[in-house]
N, C-alpha and C positions, 0 to 999 in steps of 0.2 A: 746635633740638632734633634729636637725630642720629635716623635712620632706627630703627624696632625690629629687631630680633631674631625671624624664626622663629618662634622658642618662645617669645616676648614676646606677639605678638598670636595667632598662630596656636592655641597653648595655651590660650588665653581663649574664640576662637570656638570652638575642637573641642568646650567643656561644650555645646554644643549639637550635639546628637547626628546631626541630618539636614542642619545646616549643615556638620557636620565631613567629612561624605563629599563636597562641592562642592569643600571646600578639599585635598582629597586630589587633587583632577582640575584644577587650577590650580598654573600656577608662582609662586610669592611676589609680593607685590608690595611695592614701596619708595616712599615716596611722598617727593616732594623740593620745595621751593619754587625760584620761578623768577620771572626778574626782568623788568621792563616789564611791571608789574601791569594797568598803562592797555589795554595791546593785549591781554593774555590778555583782558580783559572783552572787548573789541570784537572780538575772535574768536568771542570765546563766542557773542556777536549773533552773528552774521558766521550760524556754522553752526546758528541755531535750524530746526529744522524742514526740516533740511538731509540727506542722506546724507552720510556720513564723509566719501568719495570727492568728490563735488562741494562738500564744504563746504574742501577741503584744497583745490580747483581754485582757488575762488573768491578761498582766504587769500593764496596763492601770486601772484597778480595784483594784490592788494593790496601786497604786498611787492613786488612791482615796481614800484608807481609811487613808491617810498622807493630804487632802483637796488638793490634785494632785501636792503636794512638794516632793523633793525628800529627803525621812527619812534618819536618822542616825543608824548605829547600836544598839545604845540603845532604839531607835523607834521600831524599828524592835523587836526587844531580848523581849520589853514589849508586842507588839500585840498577843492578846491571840492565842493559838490554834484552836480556831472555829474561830475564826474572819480571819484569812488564808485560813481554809479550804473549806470558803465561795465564795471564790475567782473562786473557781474553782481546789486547789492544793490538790495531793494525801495525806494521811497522811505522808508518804515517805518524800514528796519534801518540807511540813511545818513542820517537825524535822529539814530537811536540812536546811532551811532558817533558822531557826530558832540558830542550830548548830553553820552557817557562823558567823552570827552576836553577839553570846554571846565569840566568838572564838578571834574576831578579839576587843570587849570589853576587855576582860583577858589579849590577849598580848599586848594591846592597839600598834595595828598597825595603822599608817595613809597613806594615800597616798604616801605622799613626801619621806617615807620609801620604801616601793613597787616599787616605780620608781627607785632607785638606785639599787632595786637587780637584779641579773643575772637570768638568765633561772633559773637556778639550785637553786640559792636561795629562788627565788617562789615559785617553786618546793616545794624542803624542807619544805619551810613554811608552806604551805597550806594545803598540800598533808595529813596531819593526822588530816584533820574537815574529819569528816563521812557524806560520802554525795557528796563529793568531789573527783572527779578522777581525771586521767593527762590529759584526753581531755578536762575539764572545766578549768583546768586552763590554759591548752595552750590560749585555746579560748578567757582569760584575759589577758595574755603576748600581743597576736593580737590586740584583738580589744579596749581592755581598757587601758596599759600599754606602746601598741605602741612598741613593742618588733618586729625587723626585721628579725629575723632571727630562726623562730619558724616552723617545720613541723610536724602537726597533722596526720601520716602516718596510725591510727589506723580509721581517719574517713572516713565516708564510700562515699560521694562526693567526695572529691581526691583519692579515692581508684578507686572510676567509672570512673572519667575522664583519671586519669591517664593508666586505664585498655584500653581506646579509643585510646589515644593519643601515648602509647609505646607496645602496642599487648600483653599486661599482663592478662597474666591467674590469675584471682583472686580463681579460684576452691582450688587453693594449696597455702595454708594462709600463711606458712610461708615463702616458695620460693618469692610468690608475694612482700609479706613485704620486704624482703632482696632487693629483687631485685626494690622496690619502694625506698628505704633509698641509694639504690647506685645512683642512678638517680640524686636526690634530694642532695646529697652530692657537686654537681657542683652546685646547686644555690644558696650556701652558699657565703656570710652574707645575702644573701635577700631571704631566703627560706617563710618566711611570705606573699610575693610578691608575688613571682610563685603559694603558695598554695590560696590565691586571685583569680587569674588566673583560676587555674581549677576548682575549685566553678564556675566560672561566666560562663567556657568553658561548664562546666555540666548541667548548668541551663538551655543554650542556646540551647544545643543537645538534 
């Protein structure tokens, strides 16, 4: 599916009237799919609960023990246990890598698969590696798969911004959540867009 137009999704989010003034303070964004699905997930681990900065240190060491190529899942599946954990990764997060890549070996999933599935079927898919939750693989639909119409309603930067931009009381988790997914319900098919949007609104405030 080719990239939107501007006036494609941008026209869509602006009916909303306090979202459209975010979108006036952000440069466009284009979202694009990207290949070696296996590593984007095991990045994804990689920088949970990470600062950008040291989550990008960590990656980068990772790719050095591959002579700075980017490995295959059976690359991966073989690099031992210490030789990860030298990297800098919790034991936690090198089961999890390690999980990804023998997961996606077994089903022998490739990209060009991945790309044709729906939310839901990624979902499905993935969702039973241990290690794996729905916020990392949103975060693959986004940013690796190029999935437009994805809201991470459980992360905690659209949670903030959103709390700035619509007067939501996050104190009360589930009212907030409800009342964030009704919101978000109008910027459908480009909910990936808008949640773009208030990351870069969050960052900037």
């Amino acid at each position: 599916m080719p990239p939107k137009t501007d006036t494609t999704y941008i026209g869509h989010l602006s009916k909303d009237k306090k979202l459209a003034l975010v979108l006036q303070s952000v440069t466009p964004y284009v979202l694009k799919k990207r290949k070696n699905v296996c590593l984007r997930l095991c990045a994804s681990i990689m920088s949970q609960q990470l600062s950008v900065k040291v989550a990008d240190i960590i990656f980068k060491r990772f790719l050095k023990l591959y002579d700075g190529k980017e490995p295959t899942p059976q690359q991966i599946a073989d690099t031992p246990f210490d030789t990860l954990r030298a990297i800098g990764l919790s034991n936690a997060k090198t089961d999890y890598v390690h999980n990804v890549a023998n997961y996606f070996i077994q089903h022998k999933i490739k990209d060009g698969q991945l790309y044709k599935m729906s939310n839901e079927e990624v979902m499905d898919l993935l969702l039973p590696i241990k290690g794996v939750g729905k916020w990392t693989v949103q975060m693959l639909l986004m940013f690796t798969l190029g999935h437009e119409d994805v809201f991470p309603v459980d992360d905690l930067g659209i949670q903030q911004a959103m709390a700035l931009i619509y007067k939501i009381d996050l104190s009360d988790k589930k009212a907030s959540r409800i009342r964030m997914e009704q919101i978000a319900t109008k910027w459908a098919p480009y909910r990936t867009y808008a949640s773009f949007y208030l990351w870069k609104y969050k960052d900037a405030t």
